[in-house]
C-alpha positions as CSV (number, residue, x, y, z in Angstrom):
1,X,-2.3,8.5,2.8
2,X,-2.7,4.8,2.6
3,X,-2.4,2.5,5.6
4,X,1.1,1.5,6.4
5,X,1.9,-2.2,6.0
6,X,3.3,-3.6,9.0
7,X,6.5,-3.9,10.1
8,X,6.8,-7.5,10.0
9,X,6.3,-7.9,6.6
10,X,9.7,-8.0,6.0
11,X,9.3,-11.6,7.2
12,X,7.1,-11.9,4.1
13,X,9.7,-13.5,1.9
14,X,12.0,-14.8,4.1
15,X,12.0,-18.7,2.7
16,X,14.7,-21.4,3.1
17,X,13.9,-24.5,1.3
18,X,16.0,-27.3,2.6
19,X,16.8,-29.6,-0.8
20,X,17.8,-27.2,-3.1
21,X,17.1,-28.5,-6.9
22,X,14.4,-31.1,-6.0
23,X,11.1,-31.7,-7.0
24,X,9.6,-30.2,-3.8
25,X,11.4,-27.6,-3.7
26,X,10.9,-26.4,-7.5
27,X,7.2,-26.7,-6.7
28,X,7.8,-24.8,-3.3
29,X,9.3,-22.1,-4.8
30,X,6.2,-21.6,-8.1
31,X,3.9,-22.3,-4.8
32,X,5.6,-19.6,-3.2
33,X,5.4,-17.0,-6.0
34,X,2.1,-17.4,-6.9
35,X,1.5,-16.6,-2.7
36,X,3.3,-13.6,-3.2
37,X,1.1,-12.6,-6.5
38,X,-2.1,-13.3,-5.0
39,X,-1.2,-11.6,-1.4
40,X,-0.3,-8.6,-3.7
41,X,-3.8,-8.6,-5.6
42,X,-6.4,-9.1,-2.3
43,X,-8.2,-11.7,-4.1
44,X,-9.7,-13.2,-0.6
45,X,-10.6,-16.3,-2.5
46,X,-7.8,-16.9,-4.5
47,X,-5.5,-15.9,-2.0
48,X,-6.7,-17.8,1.3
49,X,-7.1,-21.5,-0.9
50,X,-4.0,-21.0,-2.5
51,X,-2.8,-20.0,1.2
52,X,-4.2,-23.7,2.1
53,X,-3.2,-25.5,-0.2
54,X,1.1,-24.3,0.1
55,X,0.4,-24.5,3.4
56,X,-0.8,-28.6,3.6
57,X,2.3,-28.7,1.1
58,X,5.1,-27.4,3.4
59,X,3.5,-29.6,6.3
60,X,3.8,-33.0,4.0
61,X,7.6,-32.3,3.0
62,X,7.7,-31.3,7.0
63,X,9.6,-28.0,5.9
64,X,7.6,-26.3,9.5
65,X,10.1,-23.4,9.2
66,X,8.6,-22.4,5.9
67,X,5.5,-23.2,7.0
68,X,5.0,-20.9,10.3
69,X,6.2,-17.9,8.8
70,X,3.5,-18.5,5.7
71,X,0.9,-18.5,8.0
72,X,2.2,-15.6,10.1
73,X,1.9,-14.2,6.0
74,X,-1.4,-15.3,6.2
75,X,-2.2,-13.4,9.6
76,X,-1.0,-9.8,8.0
77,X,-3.0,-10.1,4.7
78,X,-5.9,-10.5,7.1
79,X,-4.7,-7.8,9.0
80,X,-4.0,-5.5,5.8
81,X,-7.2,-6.8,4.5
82,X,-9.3,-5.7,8.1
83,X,-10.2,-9.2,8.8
84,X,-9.3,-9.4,12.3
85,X,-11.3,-11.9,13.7
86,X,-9.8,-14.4,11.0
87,X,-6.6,-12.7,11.9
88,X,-7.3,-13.9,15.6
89,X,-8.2,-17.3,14.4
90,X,-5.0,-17.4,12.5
91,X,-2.6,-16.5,15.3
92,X,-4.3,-19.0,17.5
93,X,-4.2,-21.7,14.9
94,X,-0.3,-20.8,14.0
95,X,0.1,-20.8,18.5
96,X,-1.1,-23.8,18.4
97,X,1.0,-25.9,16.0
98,X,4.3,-23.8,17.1
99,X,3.3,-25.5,20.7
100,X,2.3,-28.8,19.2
101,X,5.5,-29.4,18.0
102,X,6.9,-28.0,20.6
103,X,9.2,-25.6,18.4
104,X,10.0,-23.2,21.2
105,X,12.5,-21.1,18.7
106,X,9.3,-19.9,16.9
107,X,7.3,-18.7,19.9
108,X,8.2,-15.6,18.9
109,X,5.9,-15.1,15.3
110,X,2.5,-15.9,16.6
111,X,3.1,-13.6,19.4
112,X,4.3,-10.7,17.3
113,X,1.1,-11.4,15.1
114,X,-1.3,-10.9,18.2
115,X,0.6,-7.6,18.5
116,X,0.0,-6.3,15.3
117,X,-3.9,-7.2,15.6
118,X,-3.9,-5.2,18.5
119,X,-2.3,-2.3,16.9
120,X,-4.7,-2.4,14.1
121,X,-7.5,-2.0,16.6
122,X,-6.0,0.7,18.5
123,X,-5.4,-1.4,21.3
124,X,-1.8,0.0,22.6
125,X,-1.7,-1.7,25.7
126,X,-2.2,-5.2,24.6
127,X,0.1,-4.0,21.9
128,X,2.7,-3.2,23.9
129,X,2.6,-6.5,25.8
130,X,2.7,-9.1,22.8
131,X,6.0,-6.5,21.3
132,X,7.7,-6.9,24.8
133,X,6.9,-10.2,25.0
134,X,8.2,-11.6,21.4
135,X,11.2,-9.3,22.3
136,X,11.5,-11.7,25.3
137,X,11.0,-15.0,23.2
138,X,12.9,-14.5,20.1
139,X,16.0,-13.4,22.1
140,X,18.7,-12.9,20.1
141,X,18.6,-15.5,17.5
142,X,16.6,-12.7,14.9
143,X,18.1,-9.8,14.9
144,X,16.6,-8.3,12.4
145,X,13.1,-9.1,13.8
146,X,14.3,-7.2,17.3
147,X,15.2,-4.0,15.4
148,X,11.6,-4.0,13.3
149,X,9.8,-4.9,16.9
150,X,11.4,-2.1,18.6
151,X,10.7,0.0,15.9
152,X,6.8,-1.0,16.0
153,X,7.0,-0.4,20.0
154,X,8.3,3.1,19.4
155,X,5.8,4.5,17.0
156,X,3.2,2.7,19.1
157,X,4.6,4.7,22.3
158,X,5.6,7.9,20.1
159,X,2.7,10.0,21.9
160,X,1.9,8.0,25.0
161,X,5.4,7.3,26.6
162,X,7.8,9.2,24.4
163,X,11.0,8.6,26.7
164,X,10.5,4.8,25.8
165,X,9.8,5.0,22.5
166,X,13.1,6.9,22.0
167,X,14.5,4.4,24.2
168,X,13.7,1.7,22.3
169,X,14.5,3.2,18.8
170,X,18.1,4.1,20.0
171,X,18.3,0.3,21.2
172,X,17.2,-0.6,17.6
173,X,20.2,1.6,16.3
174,X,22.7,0.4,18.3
175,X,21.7,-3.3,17.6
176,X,22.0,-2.6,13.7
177,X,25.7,-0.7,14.1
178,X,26.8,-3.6,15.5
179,X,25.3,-5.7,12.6
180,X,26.3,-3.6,10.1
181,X,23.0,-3.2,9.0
182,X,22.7,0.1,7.0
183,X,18.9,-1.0,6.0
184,X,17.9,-0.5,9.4
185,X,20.1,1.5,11.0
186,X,18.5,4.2,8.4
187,X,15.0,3.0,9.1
188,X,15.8,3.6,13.2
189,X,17.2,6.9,12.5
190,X,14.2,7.9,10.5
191,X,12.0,6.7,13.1
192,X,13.6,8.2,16.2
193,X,13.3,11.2,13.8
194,X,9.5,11.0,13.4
195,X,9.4,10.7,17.5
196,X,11.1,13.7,18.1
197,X,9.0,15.8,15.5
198,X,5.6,14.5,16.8
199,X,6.8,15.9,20.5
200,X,8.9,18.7,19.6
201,X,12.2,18.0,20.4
202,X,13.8,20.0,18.2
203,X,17.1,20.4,19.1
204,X,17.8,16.8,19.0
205,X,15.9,16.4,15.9
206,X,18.7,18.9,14.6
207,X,21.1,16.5,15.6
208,X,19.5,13.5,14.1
209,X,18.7,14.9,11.1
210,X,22.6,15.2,10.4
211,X,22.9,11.8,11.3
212,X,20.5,10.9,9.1
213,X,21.7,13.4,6.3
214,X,25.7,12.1,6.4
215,X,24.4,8.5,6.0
216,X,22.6,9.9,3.0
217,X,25.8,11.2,1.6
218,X,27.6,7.7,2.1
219,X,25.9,6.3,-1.2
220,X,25.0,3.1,0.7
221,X,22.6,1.0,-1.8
222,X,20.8,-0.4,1.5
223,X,20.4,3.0,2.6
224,X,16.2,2.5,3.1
225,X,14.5,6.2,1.9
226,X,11.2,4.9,3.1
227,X,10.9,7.9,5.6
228,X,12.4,10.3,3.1
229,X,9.1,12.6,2.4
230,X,8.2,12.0,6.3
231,X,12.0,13.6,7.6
232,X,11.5,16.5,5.2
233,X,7.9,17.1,6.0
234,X,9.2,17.5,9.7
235,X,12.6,19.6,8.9
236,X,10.0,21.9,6.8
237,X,7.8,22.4,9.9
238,X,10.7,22.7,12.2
239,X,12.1,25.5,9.9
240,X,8.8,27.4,9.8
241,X,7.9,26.4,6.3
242,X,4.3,25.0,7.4
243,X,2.8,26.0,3.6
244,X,5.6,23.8,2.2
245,X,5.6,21.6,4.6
246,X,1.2,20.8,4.3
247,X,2.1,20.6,0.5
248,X,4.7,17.8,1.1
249,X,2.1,16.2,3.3
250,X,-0.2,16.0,0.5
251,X,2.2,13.8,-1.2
252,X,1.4,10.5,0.4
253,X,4.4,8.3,0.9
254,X,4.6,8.7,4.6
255,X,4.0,5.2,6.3
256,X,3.2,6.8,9.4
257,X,0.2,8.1,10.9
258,X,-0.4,10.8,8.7
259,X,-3.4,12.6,10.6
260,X,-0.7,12.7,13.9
261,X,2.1,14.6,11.4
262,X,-0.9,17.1,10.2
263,X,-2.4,18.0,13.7
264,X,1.9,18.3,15.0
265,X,2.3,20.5,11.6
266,X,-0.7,23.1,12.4
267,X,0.3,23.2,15.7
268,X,3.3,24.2,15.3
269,X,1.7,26.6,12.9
270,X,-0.6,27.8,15.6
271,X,-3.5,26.6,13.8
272,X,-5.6,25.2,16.8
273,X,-8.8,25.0,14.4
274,X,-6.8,22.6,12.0
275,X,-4.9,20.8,14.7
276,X,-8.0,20.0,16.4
277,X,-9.9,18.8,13.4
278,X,-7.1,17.0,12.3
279,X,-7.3,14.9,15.9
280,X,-10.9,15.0,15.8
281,X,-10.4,12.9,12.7
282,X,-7.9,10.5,14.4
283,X,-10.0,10.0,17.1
284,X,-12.9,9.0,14.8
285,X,-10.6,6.6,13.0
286,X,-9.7,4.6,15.8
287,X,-13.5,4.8,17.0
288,X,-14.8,3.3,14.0
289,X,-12.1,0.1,13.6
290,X,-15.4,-1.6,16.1
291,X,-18.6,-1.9,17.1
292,X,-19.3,-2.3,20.6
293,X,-20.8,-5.9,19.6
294,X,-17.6,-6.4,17.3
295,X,-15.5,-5.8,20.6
296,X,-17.2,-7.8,23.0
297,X,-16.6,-10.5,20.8
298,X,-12.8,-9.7,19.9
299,X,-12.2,-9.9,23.5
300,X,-13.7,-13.1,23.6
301,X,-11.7,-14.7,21.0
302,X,-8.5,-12.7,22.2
303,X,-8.4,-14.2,25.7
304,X,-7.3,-17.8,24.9
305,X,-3.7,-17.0,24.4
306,X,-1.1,-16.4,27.6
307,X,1.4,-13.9,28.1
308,X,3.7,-16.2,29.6
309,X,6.6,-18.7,28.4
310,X,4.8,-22.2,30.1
311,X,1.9,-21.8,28.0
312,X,2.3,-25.5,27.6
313,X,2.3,-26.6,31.0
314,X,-0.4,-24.3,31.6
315,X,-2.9,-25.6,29.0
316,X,-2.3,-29.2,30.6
317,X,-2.8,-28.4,33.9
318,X,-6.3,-26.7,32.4
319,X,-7.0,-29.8,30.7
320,X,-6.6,-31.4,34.2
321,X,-9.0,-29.2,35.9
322,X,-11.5,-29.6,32.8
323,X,-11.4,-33.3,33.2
324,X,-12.5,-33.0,37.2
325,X,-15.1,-30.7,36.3
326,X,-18.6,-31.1,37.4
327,X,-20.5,-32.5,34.6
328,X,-23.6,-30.5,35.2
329,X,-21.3,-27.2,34.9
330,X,-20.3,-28.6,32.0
331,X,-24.1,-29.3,30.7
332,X,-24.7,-25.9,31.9
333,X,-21.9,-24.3,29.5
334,X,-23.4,-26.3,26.7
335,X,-26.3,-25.1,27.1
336,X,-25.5,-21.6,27.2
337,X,-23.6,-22.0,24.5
338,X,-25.9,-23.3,22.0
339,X,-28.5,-20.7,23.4
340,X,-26.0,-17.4,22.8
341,X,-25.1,-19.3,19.1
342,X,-29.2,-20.0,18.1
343,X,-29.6,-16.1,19.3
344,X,-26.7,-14.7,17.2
345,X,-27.9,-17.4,14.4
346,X,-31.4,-15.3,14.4
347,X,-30.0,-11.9,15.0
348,X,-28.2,-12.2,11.6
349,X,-30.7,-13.5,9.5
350,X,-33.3,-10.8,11.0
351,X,-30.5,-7.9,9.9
352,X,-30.0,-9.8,6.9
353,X,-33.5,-9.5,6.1
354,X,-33.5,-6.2,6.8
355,X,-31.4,-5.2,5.2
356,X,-32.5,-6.9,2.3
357,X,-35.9,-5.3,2.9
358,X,-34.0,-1.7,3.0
359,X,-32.1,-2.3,-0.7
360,X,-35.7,-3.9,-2.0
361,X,-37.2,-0.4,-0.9
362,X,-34.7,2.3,-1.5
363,X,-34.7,0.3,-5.4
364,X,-38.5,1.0,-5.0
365,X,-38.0,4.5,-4.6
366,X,-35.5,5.3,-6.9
367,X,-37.5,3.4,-9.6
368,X,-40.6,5.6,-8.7
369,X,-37.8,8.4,-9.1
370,X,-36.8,7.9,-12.1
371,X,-39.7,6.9,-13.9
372,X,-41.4,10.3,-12.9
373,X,-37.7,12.1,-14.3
374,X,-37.9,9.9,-17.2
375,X,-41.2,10.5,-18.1
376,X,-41.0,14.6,-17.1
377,X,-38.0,15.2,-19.3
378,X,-39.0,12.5,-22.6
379,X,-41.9,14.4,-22.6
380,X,-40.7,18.0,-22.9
381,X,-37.5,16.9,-24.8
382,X,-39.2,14.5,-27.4
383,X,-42.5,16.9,-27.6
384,X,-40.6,20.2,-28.8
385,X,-38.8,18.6,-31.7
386,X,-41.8,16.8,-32.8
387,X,-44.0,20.3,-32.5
388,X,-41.0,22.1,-34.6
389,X,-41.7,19.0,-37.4
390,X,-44.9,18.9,-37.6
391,X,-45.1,22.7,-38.3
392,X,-42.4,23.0,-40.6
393,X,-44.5,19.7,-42.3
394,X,-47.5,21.7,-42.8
395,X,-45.8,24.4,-44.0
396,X,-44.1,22.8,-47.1
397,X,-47.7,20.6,-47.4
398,X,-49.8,24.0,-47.3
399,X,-51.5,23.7,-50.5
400,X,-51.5,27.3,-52.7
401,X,-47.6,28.2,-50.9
402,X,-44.9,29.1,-52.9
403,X,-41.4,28.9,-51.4
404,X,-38.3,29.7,-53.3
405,X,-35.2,27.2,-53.0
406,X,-33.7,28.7,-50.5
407,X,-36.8,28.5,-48.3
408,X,-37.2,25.0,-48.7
409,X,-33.1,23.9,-48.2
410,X,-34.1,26.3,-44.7
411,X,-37.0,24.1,-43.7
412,X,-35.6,21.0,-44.5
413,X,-32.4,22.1,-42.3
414,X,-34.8,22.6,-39.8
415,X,-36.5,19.0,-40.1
416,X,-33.7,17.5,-40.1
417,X,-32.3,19.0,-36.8
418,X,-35.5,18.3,-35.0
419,X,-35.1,14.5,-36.3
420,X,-31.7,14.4,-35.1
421,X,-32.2,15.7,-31.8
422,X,-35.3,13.4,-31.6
423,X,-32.4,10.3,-32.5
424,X,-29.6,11.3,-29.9
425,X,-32.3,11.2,-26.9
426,X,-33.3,8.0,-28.3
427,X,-29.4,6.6,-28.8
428,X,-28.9,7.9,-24.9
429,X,-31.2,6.2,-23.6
430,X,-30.3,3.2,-25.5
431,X,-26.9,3.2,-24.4
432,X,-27.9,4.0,-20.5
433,X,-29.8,0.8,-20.6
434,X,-27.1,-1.0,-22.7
435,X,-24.3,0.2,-19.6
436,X,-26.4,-0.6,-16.9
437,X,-27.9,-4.5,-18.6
438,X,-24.2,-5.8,-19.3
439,X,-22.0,-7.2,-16.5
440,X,-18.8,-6.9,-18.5
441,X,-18.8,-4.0,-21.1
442,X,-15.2,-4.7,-22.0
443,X,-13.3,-7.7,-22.2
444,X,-10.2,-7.8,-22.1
445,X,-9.6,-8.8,-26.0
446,X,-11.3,-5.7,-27.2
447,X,-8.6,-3.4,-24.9
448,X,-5.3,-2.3,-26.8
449,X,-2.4,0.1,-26.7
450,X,-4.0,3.3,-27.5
451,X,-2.0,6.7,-28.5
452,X,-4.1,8.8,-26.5
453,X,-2.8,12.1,-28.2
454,X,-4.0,10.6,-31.6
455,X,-7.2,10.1,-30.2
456,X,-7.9,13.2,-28.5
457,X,-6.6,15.4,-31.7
458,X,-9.1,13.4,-34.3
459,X,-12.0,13.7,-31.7
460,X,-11.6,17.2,-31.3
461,X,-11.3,17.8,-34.5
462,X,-14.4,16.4,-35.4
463,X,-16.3,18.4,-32.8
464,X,-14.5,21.5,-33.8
465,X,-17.6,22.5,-35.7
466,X,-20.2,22.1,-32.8
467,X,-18.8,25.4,-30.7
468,X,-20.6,28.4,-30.8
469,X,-19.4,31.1,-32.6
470,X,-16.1,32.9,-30.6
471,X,-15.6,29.8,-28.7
472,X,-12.0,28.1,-28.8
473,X,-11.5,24.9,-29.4
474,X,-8.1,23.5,-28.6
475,X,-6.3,20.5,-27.3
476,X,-2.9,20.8,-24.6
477,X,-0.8,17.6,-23.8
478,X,2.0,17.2,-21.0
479,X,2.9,14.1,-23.1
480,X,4.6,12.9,-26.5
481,X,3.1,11.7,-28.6
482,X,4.3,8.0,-28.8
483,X,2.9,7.6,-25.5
484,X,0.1,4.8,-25.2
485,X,-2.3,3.9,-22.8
486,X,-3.7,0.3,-22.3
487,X,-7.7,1.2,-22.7
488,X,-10.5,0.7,-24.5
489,X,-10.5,3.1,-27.4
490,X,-14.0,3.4,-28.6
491,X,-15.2,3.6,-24.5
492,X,-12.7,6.9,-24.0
493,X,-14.2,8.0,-27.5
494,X,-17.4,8.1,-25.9
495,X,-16.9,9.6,-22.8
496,X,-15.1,12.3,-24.0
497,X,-17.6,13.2,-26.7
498,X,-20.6,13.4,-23.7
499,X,-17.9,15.9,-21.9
500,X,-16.7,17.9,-25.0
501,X,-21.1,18.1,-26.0
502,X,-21.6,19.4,-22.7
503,X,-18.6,22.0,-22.8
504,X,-19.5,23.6,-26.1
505,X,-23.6,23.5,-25.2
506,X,-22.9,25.7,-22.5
507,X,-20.1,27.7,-23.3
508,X,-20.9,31.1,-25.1
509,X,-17.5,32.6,-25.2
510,X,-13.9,31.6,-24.2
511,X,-13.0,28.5,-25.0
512,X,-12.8,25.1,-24.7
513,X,-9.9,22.9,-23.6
514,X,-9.6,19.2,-24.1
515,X,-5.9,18.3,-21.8
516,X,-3.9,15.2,-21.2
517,X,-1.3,14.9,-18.0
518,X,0.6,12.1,-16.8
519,X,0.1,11.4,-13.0
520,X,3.6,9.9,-12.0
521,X,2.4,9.5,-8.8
522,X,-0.5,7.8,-9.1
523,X,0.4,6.3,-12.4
524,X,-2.9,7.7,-14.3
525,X,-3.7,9.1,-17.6
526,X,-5.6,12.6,-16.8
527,X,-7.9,13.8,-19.5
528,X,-9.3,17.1,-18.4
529,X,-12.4,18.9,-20.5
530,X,-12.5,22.6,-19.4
531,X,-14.5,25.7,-20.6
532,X,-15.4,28.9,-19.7
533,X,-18.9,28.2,-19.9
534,X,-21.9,28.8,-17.0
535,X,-20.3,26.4,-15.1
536,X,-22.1,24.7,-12.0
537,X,-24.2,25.9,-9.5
538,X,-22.4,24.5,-5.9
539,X,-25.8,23.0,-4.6
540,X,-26.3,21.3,-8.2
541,X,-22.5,19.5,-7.4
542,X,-23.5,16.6,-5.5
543,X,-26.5,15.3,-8.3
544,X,-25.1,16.3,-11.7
545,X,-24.3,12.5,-12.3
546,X,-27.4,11.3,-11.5
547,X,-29.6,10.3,-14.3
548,X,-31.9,13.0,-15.7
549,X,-30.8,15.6,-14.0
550,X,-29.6,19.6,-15.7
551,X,-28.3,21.5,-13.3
552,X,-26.6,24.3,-15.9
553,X,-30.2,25.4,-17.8
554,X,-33.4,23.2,-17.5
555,X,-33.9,25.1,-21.0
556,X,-30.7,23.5,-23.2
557,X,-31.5,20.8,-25.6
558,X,-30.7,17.1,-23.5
559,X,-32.5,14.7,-21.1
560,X,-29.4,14.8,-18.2
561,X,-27.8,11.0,-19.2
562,X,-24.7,12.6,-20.9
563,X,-22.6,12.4,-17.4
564,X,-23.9,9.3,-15.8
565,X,-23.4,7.4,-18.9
566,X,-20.1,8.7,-18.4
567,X,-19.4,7.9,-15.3
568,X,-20.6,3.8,-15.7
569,X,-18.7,3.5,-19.4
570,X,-15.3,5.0,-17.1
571,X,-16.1,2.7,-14.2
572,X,-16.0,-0.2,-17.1
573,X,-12.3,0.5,-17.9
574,X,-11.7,1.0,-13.9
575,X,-11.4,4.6,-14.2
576,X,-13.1,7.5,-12.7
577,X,-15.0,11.2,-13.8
578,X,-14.8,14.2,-10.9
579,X,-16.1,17.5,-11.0
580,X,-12.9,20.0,-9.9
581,X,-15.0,21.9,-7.5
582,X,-11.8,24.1,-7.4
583,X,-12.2,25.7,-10.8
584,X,-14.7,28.2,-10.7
585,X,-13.7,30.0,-14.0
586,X,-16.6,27.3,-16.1
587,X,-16.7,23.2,-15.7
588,X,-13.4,21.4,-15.4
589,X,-14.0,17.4,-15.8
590,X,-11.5,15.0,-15.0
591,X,-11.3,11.6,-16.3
592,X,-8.8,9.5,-14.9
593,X,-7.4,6.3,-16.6
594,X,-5.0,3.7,-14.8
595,X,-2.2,2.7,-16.7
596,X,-1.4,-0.8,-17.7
597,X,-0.1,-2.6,-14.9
């Protein structure tokens, strides 16, 4: 399941240009868009100078509302891109100006940034404080902010202090009943839902679930179905449907902790294996967000920011203090300062060297690697062919032989399929070197609307000769045939050719199935080669797409490039080749294709 976005975000696009029809605000608004494009992409370059540069434009027309909640945007694409420490910066930097102008109306957005840095780092307690806290400051002049806040503070409580998170959920409902706010009045419902499931309260889930079910029925356009595929998953697991219910789960689309609603599913199940492993693996999550190093140094950035509403009068009665200060102390500091920042200077160029050092070696080794593969399997694979040539040479050279016709068309068959198979080791080669030497195999002027059924019909046809004898050869498609796909033709040509070669090489008897599907989900086109052949051995799964390697039979005609050429020429159209370890029957590969976005 992918990471939630926040629950802020709905401040994203919340924009109010004051001189409607104006210059500035034309420019404000294509400013704005091209924010929201970039945000969308994760281009950090693009998006943080673009960030910079609307940013110095909002504070010249001195539109500061726009402003502050553009750079609380800026905090939660560092958030959503992990950058927390710039995320830090950018809270403190946002503090700061909301103070400098002393715009106390907006206390409120820098604070319920720090709170969502802390969530992201698993830090609930600090979490909790900056939620209350921007609860406190933005009082009642956003409501729509206090019913997303108190829905943030009950999912962060919905395990540690459940009575409060329900609490605060049901405060979040009433507020948006008395706003008339079906939006979230069906995003609290769904939440006091997913706190209930998560701690087993299920006769009042019943209850809410009806709630939740007649607003449903009212047909309301701002009814939010967000938590749709979350409220089923739990009314599945409630009913006893677990199978169903783990199926569902494998749908995505949650926006909640998905590892807490699998562990809550298999234990209601009474799977304690599964529900441990699946908190074994939520533990390790929030483990992993730092490094012990990366925390000591969060904690230093974090603690310049109060929890109180003087914050002002507090930083100049600091200031104060500072100025009275001993100015050895203040020498001292300095000192210690530049000292810690020379040390950290040289600790990072040392592990940048070394790690440096560590690529330059492990290239070392996988060159040494692959030369000794390279030259092992050229020399078996080029040497047989040769052999069977320059027999069958000496053969039709032998002075004082006769051969009739039919001899001779046989030995120059023969020739000729020696040469050939001497020529496709060459051309793989070739094009290995050719995928791995170019930075950009396909621009975007050589991609084109591509009808993918076409395609797969005329390639399969021509390779409908190349199976052995009682093999199948057929092609299956979910889609019609007036359905395109925005790729690079020749590049799926290719690919699928190495795939179908492999399929009918080592398939005896069955068949051999070429199949397109259409992934709604995650908008991809599937092409799926399957056979019935020897399939692959489960310790050969993890190396078959490295180069040189036959994991089927050392003895089949080939040098091993087939897949990993393959696998680069997909990642140039930013797809992807697996191995369905599921299908045991032969070799199922899948090649996925995004569609055009």
């Amino acid at each position: 399941m992918k990471k939630h976005l926040f629950s802020l975000l709905t401040l994203l696009f919340c924009f109010s240009f004051a001189i409607a029809g104006t210059e500035e605000a034309r420019k404000a608004s294509q400013m704005y868009r091209q924010f929201c494009t970039l945000y969308d992409q994760g281009d950090d370059s693009a998006f943080y100078q673009h960030a910079l540069a609307f940013e110095d434009f909002l504070k010249s027309t001195n539109d500061w509302k726009s402003y502050y909640k553009t750079k609380t945007n800026e905090g939660f694409y560092d958030i959503k891109q992990k950058n927390l420490f710039r995320a830090i910066a950018t809270a403190q930097d946002l503090d700061a100006d909301v103070r400098r102008n002393k715009d106390v109306e907006y206390y409120y957005l820098p604070t319920a940034l720090m709170g969502n840095i802390y969530r992201a780092s698993h830090d609930t307690r600090r979490a909790e404080e900056y939620f209350i806290q921007a609860l406190n400051e933005v009082e009642d002049r956003d409501p729509k902010f206090t019913m997303v806040t108190q829905r943030d503070l009950a999912q962060l409580l919905c395990i540690k202090d459940p009575v409060r998170a329900i609490e605060y959920v049901t405060q979040a409902e009433q507020l948006a009943v008395k706003k008339e706010d079906m939006e979230n009045l069906s995003l609290s419902k769904a939440m006091k839902l997913y706190v209930q499931f998560l701690n087993g309260y299920k006769a009042d889930f019943e209850n809410t679930y009806r709630e939740y079910e007649q607003l449903q029925q009212q047909g309301d356009t701002a009814f939010n179905h967000q938590y749709d595929n979350m409220v089923e998953i739990a009314h599945l697991t409630f009913d006893g449907a677990y199978e169903k219910a783990l199926d569902k789960l494998k749908e995505g689309r949650m926006f909640v902790d998905s590892l807490l609603v699998a562990a809550t599913i298999y234990s209601h199940a009474g799977d304690v294996d599964n529900s441990i492993k699946a908190m074994k693996r939520k533990i390790f999550e929030m483990d992993s967000v730092f490094s012990i190093i990366e925390d000591a140094q969060y904690n230093r950035m974090a603690t310049g920011r109060t929890l109180t509403r003087t914050r002002e009068e507090a930083a100049e009665g600091r200031k104060s203090v500072k100025r009275l200060t001993n100015w050895i102390i203040g020498i001292s500091v300095a000192f210690l300062i530049i000292y810690i920042m020379g040390r950290r200077r040289l600790t990072r160029i040392i592990w940048d060297k070394n790690k440096k050092l560590k690529v330059a070696l492990d290239r070392a080794e996988e060159s040494s690697r692959m030369k000794s593969a390279f030259i092992n399997n050229m020399s078996h694979e080029i040497r047989t062919p040769l052999n069977a040539i320059g027999g069958f040479s000496t053969v039709l050279c032998q002075p004082g032989i006769e051969l009739s016709e039919e001899e001779k068309e046989n030995l120059q068959e023969r020739i000729t399929y020696n040469v050939d198979l001497i020529a496709n080791i060459v051309n793989e080669v070739l094009e290995l070197s050719k995928s791995e030497s170019e930075k950009n195999l396909h621009p975007d002027s050589e991609m084109s609307d591509v009808f993918i059924n076409t395609l797969c019909r005329k390639l399969l046809h021509s390779k409908s000769d190349d199976s052995n004898e009682g093999v199948e050869t057929r092609f299956v498609t979910d889609v019609a045939d007036d359905f395109t796909v925005y790729t690079h033709p020749s590049t799926v040509n290719r690919i699928l050719t190495h795939l179908l070669d492999n399929a009918q090489k080592f398939t005896e008897k069955g068949y051999v199935e070429l199949r397109c599907e259409y992934d709604k989900a995650s908008r991809q086109v599937k092409l799926i080669v399957e056979d019935t052949g020897v399939g692959i051995n489960p310790e050969d799964r993890d190396r078959i797409f490295d180069r040189f390697e036959k994991a089927s039979d050392n003895f089949k005609e080939g040098i091993g490039l087939g897949l990993p050429i393959s696998r680069r020429l997909a990642s140039s159209i930013n797809g992807e080749i697996i191995l369905d370890s599921s299908y045991t029957n032969g070799s199922r590969f899948i090649l996925s294709i995004p569609m055009k976005k």
